[in-house]
N, C-alpha and C positions, 0 to 999 in steps of 0.2 A: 521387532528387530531393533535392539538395540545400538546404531553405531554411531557414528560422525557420517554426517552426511553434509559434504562441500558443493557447494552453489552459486559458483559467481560472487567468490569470495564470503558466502554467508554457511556458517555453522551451524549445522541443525542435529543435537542429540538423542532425538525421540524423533524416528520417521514415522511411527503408523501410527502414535498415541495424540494427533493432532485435534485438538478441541478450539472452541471458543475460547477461555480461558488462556489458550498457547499459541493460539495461530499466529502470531503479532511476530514479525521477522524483526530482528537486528541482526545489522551487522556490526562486529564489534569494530573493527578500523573506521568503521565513519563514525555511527553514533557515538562511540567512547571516545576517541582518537581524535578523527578531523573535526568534527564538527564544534569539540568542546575547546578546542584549540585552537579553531580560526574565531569563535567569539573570544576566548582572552584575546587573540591577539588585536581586534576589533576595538576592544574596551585599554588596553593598555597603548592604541593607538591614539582614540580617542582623550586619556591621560596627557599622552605625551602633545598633542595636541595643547591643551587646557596649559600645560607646567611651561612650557615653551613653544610657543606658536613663530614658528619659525620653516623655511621650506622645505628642510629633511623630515619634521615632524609629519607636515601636512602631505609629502609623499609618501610617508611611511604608512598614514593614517589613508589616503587612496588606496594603495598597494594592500592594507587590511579590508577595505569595502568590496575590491577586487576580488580577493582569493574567499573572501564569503561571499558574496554573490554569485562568483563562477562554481564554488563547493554548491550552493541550494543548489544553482541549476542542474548541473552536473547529475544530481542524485533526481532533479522532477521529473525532466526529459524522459529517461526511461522509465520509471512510473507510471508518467503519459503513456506513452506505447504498451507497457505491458494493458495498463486499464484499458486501449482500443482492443486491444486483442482480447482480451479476455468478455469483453462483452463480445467480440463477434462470436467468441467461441460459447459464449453462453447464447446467443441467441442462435445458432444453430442446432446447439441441444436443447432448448425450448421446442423446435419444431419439430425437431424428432420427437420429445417426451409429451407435448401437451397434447389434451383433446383436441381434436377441429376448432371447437366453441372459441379455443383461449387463443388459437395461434392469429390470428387478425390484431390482437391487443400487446404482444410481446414487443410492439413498438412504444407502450405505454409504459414500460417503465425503463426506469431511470439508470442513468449509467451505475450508480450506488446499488440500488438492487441488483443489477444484471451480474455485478461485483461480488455482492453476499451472497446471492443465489448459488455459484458454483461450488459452494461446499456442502450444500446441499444431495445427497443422493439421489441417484436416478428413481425409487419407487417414490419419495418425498417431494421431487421438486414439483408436482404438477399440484398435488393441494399448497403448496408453501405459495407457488408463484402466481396462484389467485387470490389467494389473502392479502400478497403482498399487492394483489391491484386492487382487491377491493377496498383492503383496508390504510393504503397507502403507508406500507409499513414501513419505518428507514431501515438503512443497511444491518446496523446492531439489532436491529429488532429480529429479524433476518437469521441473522446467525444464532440469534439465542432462539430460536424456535427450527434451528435442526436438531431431528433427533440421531441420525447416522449422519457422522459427519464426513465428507468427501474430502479427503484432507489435499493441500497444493501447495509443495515443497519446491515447485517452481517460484515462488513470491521471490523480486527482489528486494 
């Protein structure tokens, strides 16, 4: 299916064709937009600072640390949250999907894993997410060894 698919402000043109290669979310209003724009304005504080050091400068140059510092947070905060949810929801389906043997260890891996793990398919995740304990695999490693991928159009 080919359409635009809106998300919490993020565009997505390919719902079902999600791979490794494509998983990776932008949104274009922050990452194009805000984000490139509160570092000029950062660095053309910083300038104005250097040219004339003076009090409007150095509130100006506050007023830029400000609106970058509040823009990161602003975008981590929910990332935080989504990353708790999404390991609870992966370790829920770890219980349902693994052997007996594995469910005692699903406390063994890492927020990163439990992250990469859910794009992993329901018949794949239970060899994937022993390799990934025995073999202590990181998260990219992860993803580049599903072969049916579970795609999540929820990402912000």
């Amino acid at each position: 299916m080919d359409a635009i698919f809106f998300s919490g402000g993020v565009y997505d043109t390919c719902m079902t064709a999600q791979s490794f290669h494509n998983h990776v979310r932008r949104d274009p209003w922050y990452h194009f937009f805000l984000a490139p724009l509160s570092v000029f304005f950062a660095v053309e504080s910083i300038a104005r600072v250097v040219r004339a050091p003076n009090w409007d400068s150095v509130v100006h140059l506050l007023a830029a640390i400000f609106a970058f510092v509040a823009l990161l947070k602003l975008r981590l905060y929910p990332l935080k949250v989504q990353d708790r949810v999404i390991r609870l929801e992966e370790r829920l389906r770890l219980k349902e999907l693994l052997p007996p043997s594995l469910q005692p260890r699903i406390a063994e891996l890492t927020e990163g894993q439990l992250i990469a793990l859910r794009f992993a398919s329901d018949a794949e995740l239970p060899d994937l997410a022993a390799k990934a304990l025995e073999e202590n695999l990181k998260p990219a490693q992860i993803k580049q060894s599903v072969r049916r991928w579970r795609p999540d159009f929820w990402r912000v």
